[in-house]
C-alpha positions as CSV (number, residue, x, y, z in Angstrom):
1,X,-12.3,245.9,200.0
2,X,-14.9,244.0,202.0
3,X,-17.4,244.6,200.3
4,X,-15.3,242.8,197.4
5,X,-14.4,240.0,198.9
6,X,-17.8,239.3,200.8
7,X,-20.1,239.5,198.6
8,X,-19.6,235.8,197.0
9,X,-20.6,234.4,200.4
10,X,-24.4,235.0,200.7
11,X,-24.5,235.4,196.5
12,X,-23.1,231.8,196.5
13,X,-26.5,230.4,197.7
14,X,-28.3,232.3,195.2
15,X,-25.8,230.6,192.8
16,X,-26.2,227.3,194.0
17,X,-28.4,224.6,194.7
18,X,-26.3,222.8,197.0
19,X,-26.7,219.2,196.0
20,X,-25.0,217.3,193.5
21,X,-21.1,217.6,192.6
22,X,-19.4,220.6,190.5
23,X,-19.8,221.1,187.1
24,X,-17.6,222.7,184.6
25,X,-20.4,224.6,183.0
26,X,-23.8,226.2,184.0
27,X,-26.1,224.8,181.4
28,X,-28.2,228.4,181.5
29,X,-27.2,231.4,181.3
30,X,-30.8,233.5,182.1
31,X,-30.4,235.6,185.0
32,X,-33.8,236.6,184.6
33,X,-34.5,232.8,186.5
34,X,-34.7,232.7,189.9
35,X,-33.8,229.2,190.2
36,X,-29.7,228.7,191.0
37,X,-27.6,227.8,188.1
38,X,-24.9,225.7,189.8
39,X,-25.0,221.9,191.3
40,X,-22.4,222.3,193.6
41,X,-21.9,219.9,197.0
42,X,-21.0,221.8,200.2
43,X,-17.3,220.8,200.0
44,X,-16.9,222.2,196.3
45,X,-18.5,225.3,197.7
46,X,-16.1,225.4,200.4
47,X,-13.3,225.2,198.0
48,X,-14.5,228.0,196.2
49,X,-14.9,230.3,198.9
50,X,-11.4,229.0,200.2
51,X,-9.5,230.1,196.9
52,X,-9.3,233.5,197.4
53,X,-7.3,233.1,200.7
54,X,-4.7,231.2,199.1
55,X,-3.3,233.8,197.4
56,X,-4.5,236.7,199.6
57,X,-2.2,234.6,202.6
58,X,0.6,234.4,200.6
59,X,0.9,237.8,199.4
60,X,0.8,239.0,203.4
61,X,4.5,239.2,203.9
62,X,5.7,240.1,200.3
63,X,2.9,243.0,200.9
64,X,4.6,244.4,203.4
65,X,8.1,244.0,201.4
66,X,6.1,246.2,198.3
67,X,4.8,249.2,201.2
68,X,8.5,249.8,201.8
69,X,9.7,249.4,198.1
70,X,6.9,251.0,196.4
71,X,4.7,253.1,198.7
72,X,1.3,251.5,201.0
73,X,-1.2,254.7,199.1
74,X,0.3,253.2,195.8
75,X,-0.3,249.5,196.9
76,X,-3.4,250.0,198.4
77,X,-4.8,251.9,195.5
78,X,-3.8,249.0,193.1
79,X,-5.3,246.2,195.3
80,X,-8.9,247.7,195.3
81,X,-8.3,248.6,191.3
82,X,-7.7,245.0,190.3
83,X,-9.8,243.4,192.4
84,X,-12.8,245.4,191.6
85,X,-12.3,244.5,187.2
86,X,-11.5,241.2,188.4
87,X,-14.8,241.6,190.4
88,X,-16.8,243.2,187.3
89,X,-16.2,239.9,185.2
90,X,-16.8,237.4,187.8
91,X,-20.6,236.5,185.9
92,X,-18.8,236.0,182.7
93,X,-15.9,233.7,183.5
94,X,-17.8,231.3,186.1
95,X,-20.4,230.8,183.5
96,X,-17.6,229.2,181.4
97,X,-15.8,227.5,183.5
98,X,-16.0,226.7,187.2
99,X,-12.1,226.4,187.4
100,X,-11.6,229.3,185.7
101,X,-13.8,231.2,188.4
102,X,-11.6,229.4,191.0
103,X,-9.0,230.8,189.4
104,X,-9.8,234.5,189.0
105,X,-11.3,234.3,192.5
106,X,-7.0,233.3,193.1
107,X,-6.1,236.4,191.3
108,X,-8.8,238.1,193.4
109,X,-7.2,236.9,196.6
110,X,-3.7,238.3,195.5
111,X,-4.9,241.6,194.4
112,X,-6.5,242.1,198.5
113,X,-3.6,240.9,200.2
114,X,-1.9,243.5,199.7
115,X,-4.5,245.3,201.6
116,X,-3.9,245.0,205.1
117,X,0.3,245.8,204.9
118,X,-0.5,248.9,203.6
119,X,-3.6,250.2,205.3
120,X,-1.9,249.7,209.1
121,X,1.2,250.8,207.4
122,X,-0.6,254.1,206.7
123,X,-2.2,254.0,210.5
124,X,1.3,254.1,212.0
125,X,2.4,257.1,209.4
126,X,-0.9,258.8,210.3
127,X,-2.2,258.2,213.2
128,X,-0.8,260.3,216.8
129,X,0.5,257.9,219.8
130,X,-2.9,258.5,221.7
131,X,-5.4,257.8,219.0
132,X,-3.9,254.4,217.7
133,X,-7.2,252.4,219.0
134,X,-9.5,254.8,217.6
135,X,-7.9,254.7,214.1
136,X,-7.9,251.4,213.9
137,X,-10.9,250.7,215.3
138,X,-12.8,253.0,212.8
139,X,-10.7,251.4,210.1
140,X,-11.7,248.2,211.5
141,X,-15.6,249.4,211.8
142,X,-15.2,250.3,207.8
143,X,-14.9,246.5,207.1
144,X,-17.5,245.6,209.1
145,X,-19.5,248.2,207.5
146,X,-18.2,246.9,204.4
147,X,-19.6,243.4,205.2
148,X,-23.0,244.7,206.3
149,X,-23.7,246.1,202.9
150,X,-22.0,243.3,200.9
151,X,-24.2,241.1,202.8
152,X,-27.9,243.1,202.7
153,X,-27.3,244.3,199.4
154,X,-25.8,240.9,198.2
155,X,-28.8,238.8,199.2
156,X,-31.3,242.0,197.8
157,X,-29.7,241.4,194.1
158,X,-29.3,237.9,194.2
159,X,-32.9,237.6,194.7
160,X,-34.5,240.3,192.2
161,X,-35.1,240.1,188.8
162,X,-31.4,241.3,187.7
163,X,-30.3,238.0,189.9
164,X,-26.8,236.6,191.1
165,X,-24.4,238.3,188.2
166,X,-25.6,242.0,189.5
167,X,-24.0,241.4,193.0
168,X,-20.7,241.1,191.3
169,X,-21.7,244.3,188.9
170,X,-22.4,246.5,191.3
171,X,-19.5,246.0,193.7
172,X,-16.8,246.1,190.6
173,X,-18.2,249.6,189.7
174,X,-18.3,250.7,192.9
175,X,-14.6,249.7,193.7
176,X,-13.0,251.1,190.7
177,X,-15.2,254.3,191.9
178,X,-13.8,254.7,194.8
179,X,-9.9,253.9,193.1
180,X,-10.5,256.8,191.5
181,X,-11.4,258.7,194.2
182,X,-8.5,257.2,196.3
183,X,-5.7,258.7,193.3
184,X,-7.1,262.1,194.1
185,X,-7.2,262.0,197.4
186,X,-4.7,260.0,199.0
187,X,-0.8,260.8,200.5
188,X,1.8,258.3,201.9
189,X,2.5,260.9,204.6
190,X,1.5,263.2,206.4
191,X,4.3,265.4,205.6
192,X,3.3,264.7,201.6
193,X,0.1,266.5,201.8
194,X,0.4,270.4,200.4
195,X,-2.6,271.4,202.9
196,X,-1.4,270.0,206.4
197,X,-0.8,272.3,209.5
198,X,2.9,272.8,211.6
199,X,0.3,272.2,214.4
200,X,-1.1,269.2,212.8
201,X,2.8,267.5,212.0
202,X,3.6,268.0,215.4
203,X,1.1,266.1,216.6
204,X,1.0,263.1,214.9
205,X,4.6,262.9,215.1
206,X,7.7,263.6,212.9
207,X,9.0,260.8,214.0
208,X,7.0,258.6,212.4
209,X,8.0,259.4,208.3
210,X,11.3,257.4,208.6
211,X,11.8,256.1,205.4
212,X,12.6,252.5,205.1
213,X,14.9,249.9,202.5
214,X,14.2,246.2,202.6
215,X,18.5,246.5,204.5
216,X,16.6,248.1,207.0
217,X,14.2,244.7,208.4
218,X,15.6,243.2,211.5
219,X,14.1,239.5,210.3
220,X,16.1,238.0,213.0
221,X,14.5,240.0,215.8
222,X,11.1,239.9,214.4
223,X,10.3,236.3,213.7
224,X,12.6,235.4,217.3
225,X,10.2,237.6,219.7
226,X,7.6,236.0,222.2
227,X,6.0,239.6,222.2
228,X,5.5,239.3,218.1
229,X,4.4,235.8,218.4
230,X,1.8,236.9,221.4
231,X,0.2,238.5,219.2
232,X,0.2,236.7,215.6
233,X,-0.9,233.6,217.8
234,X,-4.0,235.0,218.9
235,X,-4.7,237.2,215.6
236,X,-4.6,233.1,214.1
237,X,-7.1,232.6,216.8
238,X,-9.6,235.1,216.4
239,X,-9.6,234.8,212.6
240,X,-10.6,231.4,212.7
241,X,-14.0,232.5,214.6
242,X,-14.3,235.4,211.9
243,X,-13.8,233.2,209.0
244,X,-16.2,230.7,210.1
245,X,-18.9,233.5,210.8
246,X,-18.4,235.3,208.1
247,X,-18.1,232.4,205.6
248,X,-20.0,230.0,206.5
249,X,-23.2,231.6,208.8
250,X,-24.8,232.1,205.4
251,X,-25.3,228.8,205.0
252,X,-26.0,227.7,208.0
253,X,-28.9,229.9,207.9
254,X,-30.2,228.6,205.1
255,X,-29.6,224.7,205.7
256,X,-30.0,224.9,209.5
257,X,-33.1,227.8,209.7
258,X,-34.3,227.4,206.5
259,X,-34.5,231.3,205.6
260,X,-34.7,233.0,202.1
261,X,-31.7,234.3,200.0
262,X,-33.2,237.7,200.9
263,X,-33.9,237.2,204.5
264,X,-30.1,235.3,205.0
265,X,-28.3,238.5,203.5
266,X,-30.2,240.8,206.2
267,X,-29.6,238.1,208.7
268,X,-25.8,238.2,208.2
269,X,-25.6,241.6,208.2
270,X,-27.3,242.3,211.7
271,X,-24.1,241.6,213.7
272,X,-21.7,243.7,211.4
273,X,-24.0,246.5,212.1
274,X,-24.1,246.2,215.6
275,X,-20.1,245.6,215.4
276,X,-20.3,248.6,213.3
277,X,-21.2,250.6,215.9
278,X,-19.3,249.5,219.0
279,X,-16.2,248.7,217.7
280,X,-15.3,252.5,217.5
281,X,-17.0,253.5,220.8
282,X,-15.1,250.9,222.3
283,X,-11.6,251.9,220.8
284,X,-12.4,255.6,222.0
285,X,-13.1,254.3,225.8
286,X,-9.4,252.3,225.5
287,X,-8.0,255.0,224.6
288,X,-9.4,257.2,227.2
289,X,-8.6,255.2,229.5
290,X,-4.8,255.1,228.9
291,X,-4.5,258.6,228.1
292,X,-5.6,259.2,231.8
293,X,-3.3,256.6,232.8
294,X,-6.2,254.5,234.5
295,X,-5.0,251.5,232.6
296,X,-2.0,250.8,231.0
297,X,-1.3,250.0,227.0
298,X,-0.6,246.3,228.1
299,X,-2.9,245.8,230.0
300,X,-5.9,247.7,228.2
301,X,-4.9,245.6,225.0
302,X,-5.5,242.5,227.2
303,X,-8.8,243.4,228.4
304,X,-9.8,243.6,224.6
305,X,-8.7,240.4,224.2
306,X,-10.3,238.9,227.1
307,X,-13.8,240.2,226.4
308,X,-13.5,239.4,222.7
309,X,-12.2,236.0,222.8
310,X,-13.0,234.7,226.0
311,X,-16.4,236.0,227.0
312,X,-16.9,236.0,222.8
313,X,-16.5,232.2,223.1
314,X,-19.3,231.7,225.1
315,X,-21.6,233.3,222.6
316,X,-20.1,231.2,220.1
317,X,-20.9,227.5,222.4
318,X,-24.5,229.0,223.0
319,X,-25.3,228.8,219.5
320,X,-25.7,224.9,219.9
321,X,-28.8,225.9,222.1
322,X,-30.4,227.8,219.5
323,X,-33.4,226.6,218.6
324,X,-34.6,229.4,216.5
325,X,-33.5,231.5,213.6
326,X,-34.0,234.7,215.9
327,X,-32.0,233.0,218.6
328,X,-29.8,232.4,216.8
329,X,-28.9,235.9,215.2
330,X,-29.6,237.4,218.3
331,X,-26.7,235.5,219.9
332,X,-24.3,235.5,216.9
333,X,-24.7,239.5,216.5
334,X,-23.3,239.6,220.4
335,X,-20.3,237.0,220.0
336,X,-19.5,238.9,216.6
337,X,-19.7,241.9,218.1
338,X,-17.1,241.1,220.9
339,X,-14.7,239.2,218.9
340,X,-14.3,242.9,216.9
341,X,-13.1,244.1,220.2
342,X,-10.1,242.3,219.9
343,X,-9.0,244.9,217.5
344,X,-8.0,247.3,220.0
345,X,-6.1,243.7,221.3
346,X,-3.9,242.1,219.2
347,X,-4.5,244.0,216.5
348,X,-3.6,247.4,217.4
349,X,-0.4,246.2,219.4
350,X,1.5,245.2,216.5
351,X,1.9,249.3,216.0
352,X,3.6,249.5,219.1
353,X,5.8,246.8,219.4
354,X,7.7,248.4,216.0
355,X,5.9,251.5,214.8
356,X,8.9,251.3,212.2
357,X,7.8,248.1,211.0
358,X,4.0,248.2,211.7
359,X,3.7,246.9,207.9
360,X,6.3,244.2,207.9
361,X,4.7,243.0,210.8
362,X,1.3,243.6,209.9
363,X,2.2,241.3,206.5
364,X,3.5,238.3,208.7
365,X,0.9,238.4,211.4
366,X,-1.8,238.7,208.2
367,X,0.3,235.6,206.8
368,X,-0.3,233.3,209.3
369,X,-4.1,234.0,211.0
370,X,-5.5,234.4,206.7
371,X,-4.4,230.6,206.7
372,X,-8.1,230.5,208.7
373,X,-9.7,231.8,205.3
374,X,-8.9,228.7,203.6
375,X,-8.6,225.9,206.7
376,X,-12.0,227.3,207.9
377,X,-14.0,227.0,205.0
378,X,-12.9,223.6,204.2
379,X,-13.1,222.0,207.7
380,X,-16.8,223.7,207.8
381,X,-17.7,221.6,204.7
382,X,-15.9,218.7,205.5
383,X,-17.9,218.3,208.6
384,X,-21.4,219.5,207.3
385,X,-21.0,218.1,203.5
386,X,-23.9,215.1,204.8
387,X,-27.5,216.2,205.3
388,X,-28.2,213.9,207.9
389,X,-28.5,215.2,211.7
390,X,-27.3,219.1,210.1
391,X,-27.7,220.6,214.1
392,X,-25.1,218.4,215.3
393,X,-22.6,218.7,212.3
394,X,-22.9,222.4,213.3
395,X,-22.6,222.1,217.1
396,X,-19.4,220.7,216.2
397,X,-18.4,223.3,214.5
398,X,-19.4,225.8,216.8
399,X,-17.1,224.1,219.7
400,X,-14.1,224.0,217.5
401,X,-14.5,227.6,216.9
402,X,-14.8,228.2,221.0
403,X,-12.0,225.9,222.2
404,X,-9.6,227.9,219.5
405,X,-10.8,231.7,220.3
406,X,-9.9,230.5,224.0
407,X,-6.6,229.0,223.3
408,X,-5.4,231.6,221.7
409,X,-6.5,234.2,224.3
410,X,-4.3,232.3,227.0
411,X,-1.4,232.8,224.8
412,X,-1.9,236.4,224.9
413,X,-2.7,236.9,228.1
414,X,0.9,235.4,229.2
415,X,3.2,236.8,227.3
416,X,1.3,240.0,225.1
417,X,3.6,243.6,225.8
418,X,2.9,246.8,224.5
419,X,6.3,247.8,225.3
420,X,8.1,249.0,222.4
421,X,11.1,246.2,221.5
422,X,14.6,247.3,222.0
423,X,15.0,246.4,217.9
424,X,12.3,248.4,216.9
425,X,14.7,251.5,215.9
426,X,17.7,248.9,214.5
C-alpha cells in the first residue's frame, strides 16, 4: 500500500521540471529522454500530490462502516487490487491529460482508504492483549519499509533508461501480485482459519470475534469522549510532521541540496530504514515492559508519545541549522525515526479504548489526522512556490511542523487513557 501511494513523490521530480505553470498535455511522450516531461510550478505539484488524500480522508469513516458490513480481509484485499490497476495506468492517462491524472490519482486515494479501517480492524481480531504494540508496530514497520523501497527503487527507475512511467509499472504489478497472494492466504478471524490450534484461540482471545451490525455503533459515546479525542488530536498532530517529510523532503532535497533524482530517492529512504528497524524493537520493549507491570498501558503509551513528538520536534527545528545535505539526512532519519514511535502512542491506544470498535475508530481518527495529506502539501507549496531565499521558505516550514507535533503531544499527555471505556461493550 505504501509502496503505491509513495512512489509519485520522488518520481514527481523525475516528471517535472519545476518551473512554469501546468499544462494539460506533455508535448513528448519518449521515455527513453532523461529530461522531465512536465512544466509544473511547486503549487500545481502540491495539488497533485494533495489529490489522493481527498478521497483517501473521506473514505476513513465509511471504511470502517464497510469492515463491519462486508468483512476488513475482503476490504483490504480490494483496496490494494484497485489501486494497484489504477497504479499500472498512471503513465498513460497523465500523458493525456493532467486533470485526468488528478483525477485517477482521486480514485487512487479512495481505493487506499479503506486500508487503515481494516488492517487495525484485523490487529484487534488477531492480535493477543500483550502483543498489541508489537503487532502494530511491525505493521507499522511494513509501511515504512514500504516507503524505503518506493523511495530507492522510485528514484533508481525514474533515472534509468526505462524512465519515470516504469515507477508506476513496476509497483502496479507488484500490488496486484501480492492481491493475489492475499485471496489465498488471508482469514477475517482467527477462528475462520481451518489450520489454527485450541492453544492458539485461547490465546489471542475468543472474546475478540464478536460479530458486529452498523445497530451495534455507540456514535454518541464515541465522537463525546475526551479519551477518543486524546488520541485523534494527537494522531492529526503527528501526521502533519509525516506528511510534510514524506511529501515534500523530496524536494526539498533537490531545491534546497541540489541532489540527483537518483541520489534524492536513496536520501529519502535512509530514515524509513532506520524507522524500519526501531520501530518494532521499540514496540517489543513497551510491551515488555507492561507485561512485567514496570509501566502501565497509560502511561507506557505516553512515553511513546513524548519521545516521538516532543523530543522528535527538536530534530525537526534543527533542520533549519543544516547546512549540508548530509546534515541534513542525518538529522531527518533521527526525527523520522522518533515520530514512528508514536505508534505504540496514539496509535495503538485506539485498540484499547474499544477493542469492539478498533475499526470504527480507527476510520474516524484516520478521518481527521489524513486531512494533513492534503493541508500539508499545499501549505508546503504555498510557502516555497518563490525561488528567492528557498532556506528560509523552508525554515518556516520546519517550525510549523515543530510547534504542531508539540501541541498535539500536550493534548495527549492530559487527558490520553488506556482504560477500556465503560461503552466499549454497549
Amino acid at each position: 500500500m505504501y509502496c503505491i501511494r509513495m512512489c509519485v513523490n520522488v518520481t514527481i521530480v523525475a516528471m517535472t521540471h519545476g518551473e512554469g505553470k501546468q499544462n494539460n498535455n506533455t508535448g513528448t511522450h519518449s521515455s527513453e529522454e532523461m529530461e522531465p516531461e512536465f512544466h509544473w510550478d511547486k503549487q500545481f505539484q502540491g495539488t497533485i500530490l494533495a489529490s489522493l488524500y481527498w478521497s483517501y480522508t473521506a473514505l476513513q469513516i465509511p471504511a470502517g462502516l464497510l469492515c463491519v458490513k462486508y468483512g476488513a480481509s475482503f476490504l483490504l484485499g480490494i483496496a490494494i487490487f484497485g489501486s494497484s490497476v489504477l497504479t499500472l495506468v498512471t503513465p498513460f492517462i497523465v500523458r493525456q491529460n493532467v486533470y485526468a491524472f488528478i483525477i485517477l490519482r482521486i480514485m487512487e486515494g479512495g481505493f487506499l482508504g479503506l486500508v487503515a479501517a481494516s488492517g487495525v480492524s484485523l490487529i484487534s481480531k488477531w492480535a493477543p492483549v500483550y502483543e498489541r504494540s508489537i503487532f502494530l508496530m511491525v505493521v507499522v514497520s511494513g509501511l515504512l519499509w514500504g516507503t524505503v523501497f518506493a523511495n530507492s527503487l522510485s528514484g533508481v527507475l525514474a533515472g534509468s533508461s526505462w524512465g519515470w512511467p516504469s515507477v508506476f509499472y513496476f509497483f502496479g504489478v507488484q500490488g496486484i501480485l501480492w492481491y493475489l497472494c492475499w485471496l489465498y492466504f488471508a482469514y477475517e478471524e482467527p477462528s475462520d482459519h481451518p489450520n489454527i490450534s485450541k492453544a492458539e484461540l485461547d490465546l489471542i482471545g475468543k472474546h475478540w470475534n464478536t460479530k458486529l451490525t452498523l445497530r451495534d455503533i455507540p456514535w454518541r459515546y464515541i465522537l463525546t469522549s475526551i479519551r477518543v479525542w486524546a488520541i485523534i488530536i494527537p494522531n492529526f498532530t503527528d501526521c502533519w510532521g509525516f506528511y510534510t517529510f514524506m511529501l515534500s523532503f523530496p524536494t526539498y532535497l533537490k531545491d534546497v541540496q541540489n541532489l540527483h533524482i537518483t541520489t534524492i530517492g536513496f536520501a529519502s529512504s535512509l530514515p524509513y530504514v532506520v524507522a524500519g528497524i526501531m520501530c518494532p524493537a521499540w514496540g517489543y520493549f513497551i510491551d515488555v515492559l507492561r507485561s512485567k507491570r514496570y509501566i502501565s498501558t497509560t502511561n507506557a503509551r505516553k512515553l511513546s508519545s513524548f519521545i516521538g513528538a516532543g523530543i522528535g520536534a527538536i530534530f525537526v527545528v534543527a533542520m533549519v541549522y543544516a547546512s549540508t545535505a548530509t546534515s541534513a539526512i542525518v538529522i531527518v532519519t533521527i526525527a523520522i525515526t522518533l515520530s514512528n514511535l508514536t505508534a505504540s502512542g496514539p496509535s495503538t491506544n485506539l485498540i484499547e479504548l474499544a477493542p469492539k470498535y478498533s475499526g470504527i475508530l480507527m476510520g474516524v481518527g484516520n478521518f481527521v489526522c489524513n486531512i494533513t495529506g492534503f493541508i500539508s502539501p499545499e501549505v508546503v507549496g504555498a510557502i516555497t512556490i518563490h525561488g528567492d531565499d528557498i532556506r528560509h521558505q523552508w525554515a518556516i516550514v520546519f517550525y510549523i511542523t515543530a510547534g504542531v507535533n508539540v501541541l498535539g503531544m500536550i493534548f495527549y499527555l492530559c487527558f490520553a487513557s488506556s482504560e477500556k471505556q465503560a461503552w466499549a461493550d454497549h
